[in-house]
C-alpha positions as CSV (number, residue, x, y, z in Angstrom):
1,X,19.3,9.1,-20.4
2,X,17.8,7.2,-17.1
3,X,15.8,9.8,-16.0
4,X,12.7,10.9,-17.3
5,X,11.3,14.7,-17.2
6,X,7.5,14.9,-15.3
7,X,5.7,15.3,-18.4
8,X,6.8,12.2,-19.8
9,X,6.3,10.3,-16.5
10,X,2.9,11.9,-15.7
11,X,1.8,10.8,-19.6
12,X,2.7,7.2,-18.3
13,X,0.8,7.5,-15.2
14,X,-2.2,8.1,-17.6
15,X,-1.4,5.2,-19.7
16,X,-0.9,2.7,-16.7
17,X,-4.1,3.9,-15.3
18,X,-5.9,3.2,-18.5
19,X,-4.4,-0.3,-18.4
20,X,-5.4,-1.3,-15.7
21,X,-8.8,-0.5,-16.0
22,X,-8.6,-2.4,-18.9
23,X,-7.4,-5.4,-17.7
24,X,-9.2,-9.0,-17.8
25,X,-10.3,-9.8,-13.9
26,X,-8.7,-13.0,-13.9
27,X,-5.3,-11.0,-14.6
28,X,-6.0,-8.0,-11.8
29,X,-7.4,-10.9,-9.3
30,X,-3.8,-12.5,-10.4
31,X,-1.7,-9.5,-9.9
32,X,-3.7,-7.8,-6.8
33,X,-3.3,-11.5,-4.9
34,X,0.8,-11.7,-5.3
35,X,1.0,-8.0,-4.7
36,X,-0.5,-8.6,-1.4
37,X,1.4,-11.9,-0.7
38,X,4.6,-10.2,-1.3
39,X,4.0,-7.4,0.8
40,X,2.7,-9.5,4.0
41,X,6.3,-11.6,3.6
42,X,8.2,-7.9,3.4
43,X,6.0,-7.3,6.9
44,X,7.4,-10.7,8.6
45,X,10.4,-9.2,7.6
46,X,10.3,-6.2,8.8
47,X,9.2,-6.8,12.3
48,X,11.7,-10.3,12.4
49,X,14.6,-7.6,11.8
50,X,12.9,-5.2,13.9
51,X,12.6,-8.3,16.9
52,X,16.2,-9.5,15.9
53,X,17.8,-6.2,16.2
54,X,15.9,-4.2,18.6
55,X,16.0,-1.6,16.1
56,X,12.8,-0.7,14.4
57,X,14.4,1.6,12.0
58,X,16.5,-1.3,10.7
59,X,13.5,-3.1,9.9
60,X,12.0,-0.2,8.3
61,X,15.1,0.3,5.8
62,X,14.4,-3.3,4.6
63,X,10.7,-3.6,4.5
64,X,10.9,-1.7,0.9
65,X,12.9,-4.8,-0.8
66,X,8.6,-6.6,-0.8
67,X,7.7,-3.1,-3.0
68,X,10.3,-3.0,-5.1
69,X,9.9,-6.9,-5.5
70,X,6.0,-6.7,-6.5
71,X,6.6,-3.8,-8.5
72,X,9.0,-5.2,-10.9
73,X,6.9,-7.7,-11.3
74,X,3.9,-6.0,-12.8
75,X,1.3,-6.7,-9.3
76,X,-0.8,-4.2,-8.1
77,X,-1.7,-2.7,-4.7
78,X,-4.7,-0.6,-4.0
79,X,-2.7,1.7,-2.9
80,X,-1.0,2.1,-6.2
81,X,-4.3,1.8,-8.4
82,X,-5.8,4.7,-6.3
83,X,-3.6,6.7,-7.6
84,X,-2.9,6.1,-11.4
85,X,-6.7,4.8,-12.2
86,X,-8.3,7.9,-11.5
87,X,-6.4,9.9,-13.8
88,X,-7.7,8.0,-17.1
89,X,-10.9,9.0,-16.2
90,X,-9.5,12.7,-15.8
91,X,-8.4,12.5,-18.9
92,X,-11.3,11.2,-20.7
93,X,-9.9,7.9,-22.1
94,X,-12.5,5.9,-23.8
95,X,-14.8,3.3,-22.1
96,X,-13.4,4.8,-18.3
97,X,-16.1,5.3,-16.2
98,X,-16.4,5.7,-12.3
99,X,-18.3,2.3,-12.1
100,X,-15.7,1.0,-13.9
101,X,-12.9,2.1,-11.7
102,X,-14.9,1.6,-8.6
103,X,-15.0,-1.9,-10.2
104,X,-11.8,-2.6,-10.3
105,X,-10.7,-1.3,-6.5
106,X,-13.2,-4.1,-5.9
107,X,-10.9,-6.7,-7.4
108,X,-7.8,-5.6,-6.0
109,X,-9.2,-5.2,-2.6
110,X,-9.9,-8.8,-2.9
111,X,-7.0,-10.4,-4.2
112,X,-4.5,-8.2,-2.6
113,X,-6.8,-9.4,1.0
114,X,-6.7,-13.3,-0.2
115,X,-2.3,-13.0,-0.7
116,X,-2.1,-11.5,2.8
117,X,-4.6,-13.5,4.7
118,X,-2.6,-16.3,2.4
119,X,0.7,-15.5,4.1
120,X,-0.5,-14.7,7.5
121,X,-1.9,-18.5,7.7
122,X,1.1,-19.8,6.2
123,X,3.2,-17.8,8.7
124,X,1.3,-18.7,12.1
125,X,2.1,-22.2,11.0
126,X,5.9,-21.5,11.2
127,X,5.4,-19.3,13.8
128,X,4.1,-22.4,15.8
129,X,5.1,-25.0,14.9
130,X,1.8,-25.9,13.0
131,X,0.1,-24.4,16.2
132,X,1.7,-27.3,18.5
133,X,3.8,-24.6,20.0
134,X,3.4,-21.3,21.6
135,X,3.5,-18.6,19.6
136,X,7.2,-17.1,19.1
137,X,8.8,-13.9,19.7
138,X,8.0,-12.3,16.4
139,X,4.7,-13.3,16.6
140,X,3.8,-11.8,19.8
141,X,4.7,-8.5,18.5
142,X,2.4,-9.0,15.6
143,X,-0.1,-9.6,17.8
144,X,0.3,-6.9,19.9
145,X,0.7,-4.7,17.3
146,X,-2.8,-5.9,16.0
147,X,-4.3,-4.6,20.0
148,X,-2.5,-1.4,19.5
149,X,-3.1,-0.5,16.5
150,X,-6.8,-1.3,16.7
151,X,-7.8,-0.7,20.8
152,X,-5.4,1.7,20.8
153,X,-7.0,4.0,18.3
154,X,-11.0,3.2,19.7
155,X,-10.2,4.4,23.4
156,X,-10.2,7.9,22.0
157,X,-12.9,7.9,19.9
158,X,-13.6,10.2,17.5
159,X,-10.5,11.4,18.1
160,X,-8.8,8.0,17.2
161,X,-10.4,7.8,14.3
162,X,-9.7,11.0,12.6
163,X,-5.7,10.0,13.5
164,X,-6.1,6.7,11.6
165,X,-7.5,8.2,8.5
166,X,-4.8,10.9,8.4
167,X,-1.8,8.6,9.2
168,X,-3.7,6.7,6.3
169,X,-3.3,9.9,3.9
170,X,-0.2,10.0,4.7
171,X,0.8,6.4,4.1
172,X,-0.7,7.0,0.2
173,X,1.3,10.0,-0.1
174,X,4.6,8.3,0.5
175,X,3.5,5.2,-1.0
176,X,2.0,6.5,-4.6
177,X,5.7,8.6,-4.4
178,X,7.1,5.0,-4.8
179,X,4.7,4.2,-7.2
180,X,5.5,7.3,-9.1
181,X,9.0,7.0,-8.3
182,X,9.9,4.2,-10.5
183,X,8.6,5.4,-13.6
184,X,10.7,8.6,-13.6
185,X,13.7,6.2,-14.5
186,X,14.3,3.3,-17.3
187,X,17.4,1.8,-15.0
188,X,16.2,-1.3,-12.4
189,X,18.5,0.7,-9.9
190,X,16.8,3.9,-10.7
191,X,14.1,2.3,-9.7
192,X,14.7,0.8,-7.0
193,X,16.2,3.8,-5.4
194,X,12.9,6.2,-6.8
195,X,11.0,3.7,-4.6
196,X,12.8,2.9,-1.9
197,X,12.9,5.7,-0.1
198,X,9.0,7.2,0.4
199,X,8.5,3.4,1.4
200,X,11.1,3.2,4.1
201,X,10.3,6.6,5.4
202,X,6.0,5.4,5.5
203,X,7.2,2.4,7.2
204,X,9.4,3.9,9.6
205,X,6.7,6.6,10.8
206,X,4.1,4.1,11.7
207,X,1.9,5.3,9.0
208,X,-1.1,3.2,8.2
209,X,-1.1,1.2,4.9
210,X,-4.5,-0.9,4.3
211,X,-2.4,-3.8,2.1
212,X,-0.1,-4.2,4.9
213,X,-3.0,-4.6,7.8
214,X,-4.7,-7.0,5.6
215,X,-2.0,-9.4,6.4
216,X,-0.9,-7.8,10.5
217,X,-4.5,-7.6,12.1
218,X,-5.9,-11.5,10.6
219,X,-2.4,-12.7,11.4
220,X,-2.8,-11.4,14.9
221,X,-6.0,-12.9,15.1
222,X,-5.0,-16.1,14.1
223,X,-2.2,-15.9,16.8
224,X,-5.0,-14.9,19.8
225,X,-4.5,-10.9,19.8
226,X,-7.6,-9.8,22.3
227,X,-9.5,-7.7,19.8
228,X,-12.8,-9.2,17.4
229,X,-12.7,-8.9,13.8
230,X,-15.0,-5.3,14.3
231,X,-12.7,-4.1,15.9
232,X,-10.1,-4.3,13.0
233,X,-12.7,-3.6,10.1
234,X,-13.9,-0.1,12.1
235,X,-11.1,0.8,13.6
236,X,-8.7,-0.2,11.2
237,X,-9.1,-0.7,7.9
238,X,-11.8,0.8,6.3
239,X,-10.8,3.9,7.3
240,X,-7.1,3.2,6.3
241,X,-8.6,2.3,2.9
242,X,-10.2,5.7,2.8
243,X,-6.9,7.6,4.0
244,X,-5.2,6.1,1.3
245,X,-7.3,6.4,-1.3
246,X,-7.5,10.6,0.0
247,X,-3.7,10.5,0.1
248,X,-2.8,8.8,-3.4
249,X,-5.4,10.7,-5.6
250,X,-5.2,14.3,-3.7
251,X,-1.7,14.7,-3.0
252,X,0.0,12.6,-5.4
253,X,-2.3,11.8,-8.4
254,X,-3.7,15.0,-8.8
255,X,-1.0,17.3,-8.2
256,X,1.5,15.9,-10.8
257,X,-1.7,15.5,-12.9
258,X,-2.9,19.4,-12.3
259,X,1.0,21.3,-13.2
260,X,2.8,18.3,-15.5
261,X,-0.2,17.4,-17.7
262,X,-2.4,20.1,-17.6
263,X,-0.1,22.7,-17.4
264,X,-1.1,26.2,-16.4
265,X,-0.6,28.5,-19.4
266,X,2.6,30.5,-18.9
267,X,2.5,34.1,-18.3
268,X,3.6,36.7,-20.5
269,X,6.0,39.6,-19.7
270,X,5.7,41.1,-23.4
């Protein structure tokens, strides 16, 4: 059978949360650094299908094939280590401690950053010619979407900022589904499938994904977007970050966690 009942799965969740945390740094740096690569390339090609096409919703039905991709492969977002990390120290596993975990996010903040800023040098390059051309179609969007999505959010304020962290929330709650997703099933296409589809739908709604911006808002930069580098740390990623780490652990993490692991006990009728 491909399918895998939530008690089983949630058990695993456990498990690859303890792994993690157990992980040499050279190894998570490794991981967290093509995880973030990957997912910047799967963000050119989103917005080059969305450019090509006109259709954004195209682009957003593809941009999953970088998740699936990374995930096969054993890398590691933050996103996804929000989620499964904290349940090991729920669980009590041996030697998991907050600093530890805490720790860790460190890491993979840093690598997954260093693969995207990675890609979004390498892709200004192609984007210009090795900067001896104007800057093409596709990378005019990014850079616009690097004002918007930064400017855009500051002119109201307070305001602004509470909608970034909760499109953030809800980024991680589709996300760590994907995350989730793939180990309800033993098939690659079961899988695949278990993922694809909170990803597309995260993507598609404009929801705010801190991996993803690591590579968008530096890439814009690079490719003369008219906001400063404040301007995306405030209004832009660290409060993502913080969405998405409320999203996976709340609404994902904890709530398989809370009715497949620690089951309430069942009511009798005798």
């Amino acid at each position: 059978m491909s399918y895998i009942v939530p008690t089983e799965f949630v058990t695993k969740m456990v498990d690859a949360g303890e792994s993690k945390l157990h992980m040499g740094t050279r190894d998570a740096l490794l991981r967290a650094y093509m995880a973030g690569a990957i997912l910047a390339l799967a963000a050119v090609f989103a917005v080059t299908v969305s450019v090509q096409t006109g259709s954004p919703i195209l682009g957003a039905a593809l941009f999953p094939v970088g998740f699936c991709m990374l995930y096969l492969m054993g890398f590691d977002l933050l996103t996804g280590v929000f989620v499964l990390t904290p349940l090991a120290l729920f669980e009590k596993r041996p030697g998991i401690t907050v600093g530890v975990i805490l720790r860790h996010w460190g890491v993979v903040f840093l690598g997954n950053f260093a693969g995207a800023l990675t890609v979004a040098l390498m892709m200004a390059i192609v984007f210009t010619y090795g900067f001896a051309a104007p800057v093409n179609k596709v990378g005019e969007v990014i850079s616009h979407i690097g004002e918007n999505r930064t400017l855009g959010y500051k002119e109201y304020g307070a305001a602004g900022m509470l909608t970034i962290f909760i499109r953030g929330v809800l980024c991680n709650w589709m996300v760590s589904l994907g995350v989730v997703g793939a180990m309800i099933s033993t098939s690659v296409s079961g899988k695949v499938i278990a993922m694809w589809m909170p990803i597309m739908l995260f993507f598609a709604m404009g929801f705010e994904h801190s991996v993803v911006n690591m590579f968008l808002f530096p890439s814009a930069l690079i490719m003369g977007g008219q906001f400063s580098i404040m301007d995306y740390l405030i209004w832009n990623e660290l409060p993502v970050v913080l969405g998405n780490m409320v999203g996976g652990i709340s609404l994902t993490g904890l709530t398989l966690y809370a009715t497949h692991l620690k089951t309430a006990p069942k009511r009798s009728f005798g």
